[in-house]
Phi, psi and omega in degrees: 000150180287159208256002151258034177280308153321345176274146153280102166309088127006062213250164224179102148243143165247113186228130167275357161267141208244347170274337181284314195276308163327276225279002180262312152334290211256009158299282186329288175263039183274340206260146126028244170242016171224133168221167183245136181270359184189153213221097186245152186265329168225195172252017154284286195324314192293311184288003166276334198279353173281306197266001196266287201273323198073028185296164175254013173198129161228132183279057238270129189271183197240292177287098158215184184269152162078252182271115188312182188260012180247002180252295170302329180293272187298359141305301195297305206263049151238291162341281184090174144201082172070225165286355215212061150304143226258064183292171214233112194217134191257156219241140184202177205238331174085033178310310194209105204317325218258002160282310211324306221283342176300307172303309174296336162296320163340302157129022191291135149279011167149149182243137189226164171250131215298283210288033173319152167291152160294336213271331185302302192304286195278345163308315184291313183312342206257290180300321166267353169277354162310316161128043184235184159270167185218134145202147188271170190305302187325288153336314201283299216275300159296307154341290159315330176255339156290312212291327169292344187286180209277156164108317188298127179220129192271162166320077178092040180224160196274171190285140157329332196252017170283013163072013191279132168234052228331116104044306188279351172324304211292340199264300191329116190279176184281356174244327156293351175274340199273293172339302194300311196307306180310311176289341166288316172293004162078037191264170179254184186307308175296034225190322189251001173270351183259343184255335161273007206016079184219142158010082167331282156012300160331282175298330201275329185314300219279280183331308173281002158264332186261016148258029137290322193303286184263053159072349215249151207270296188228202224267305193311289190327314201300326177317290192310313156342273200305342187262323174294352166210047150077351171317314180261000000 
């Protein structure tokens, strides 16, 4: 059994609205097996409160004053702690993408949109403190149609038309490139084991070679992959 099963999850919001943050405290700590232990208006403030609590999710908003939620997310997931890392799930409105794709070089384990269901809200929170990614469909699906517009370039990433073609593409077999597509549509295994009609197993398989295959730390990257070569 996972030896954090038995644990409470441990959260850190960081919000500069003080009405976003009530309401995600009493979503939260409405659970269980989760509570939130600390509260930051920014991102100085989130990251003291990192080294201060050691939480095990901090919900980190994008916009706020003086140091953003994209700055402090790579402190913190740079910062580490031992075996018991502090992950980072960004909480965003998808105003302006090219922060998003900066937070995931950041090092965000998943992305949620502030008007999220709670029960989406406390499954990801669930899910990533697993050590897995989370970004909901929904996210994804606007993520994806900004990232298409003519022009768009994410933060050290080259123009969508530069002809750019990862390499690594190339190792990916043909049922796995169809997967990879499916995840860029933000679906979940099961979701994507009901549409290839294939196995859960199967799919979780599939996942887990091709982010060895591109390098990619979770689900998000593989996102960011698919879109940089054009899958999507």
């Amino acid at each position: 059994m996972d030896e954090t099963a038995n644990e409470r999850i441990r959260v850190v919001i960081a919000d500069d609205q003080e009405l976003v943050r009530a309401g995600f405290t009493m979503v939260i700590n409405s659970q269980p097996d989760m509570q939130v232990v600390g509260h930051a208006s920014n991102g100085e403030q989130a990251i003291a409160q990192v080294e201060r609590l050691h939480p095990d999710i901090v919900l980190m908003d994008v916009r706020m004053p003086g140091m953003d939620g994209i700055a402090a997310t790579g402190h913190i997931t740079r910062q580490g702690d031992g075996g018991r890392p502090t992950r980072v799930i960004i909480l965003t409105t998808f105003d302006l993408d090219e922060y998003v794709m900066a937070a995931i070089k950041a090092g965000a384990s998943g992305f949620l949109l502030k008007d999220t269901e709670p029960e989406t809200l406390l499954n990801s929170i669930r899910t990533v403190r697993q050590g897995n990614a989370i970004i909901a469909p929904t996210a994804t699906k606007r993520l994806i149609e900004n990232m298409m517009r003519p022009g768009f370039a994410a933060p050290d990433q080259a123009p969508r038309d530069s002809g750019y073609r990862d390499p690594e593409l190339e190792s990916l077999t043909e049922r796995e490139r169809e997967v990879l597509v499916e995840i860029a549509h933000g679906l979940s295994n099961q979701e994507i084991a009901d549409k290839l009609f294939i196995s859960l197993p199967t799919v979780k398989t599939h996942v887990a070679h091709i982010l060895a295959k591109i390098n990619a730390r979770d689900r998000v990257q593989a996102v960011v992959f698919a879109y940089e070569n054009h899958l999507v």
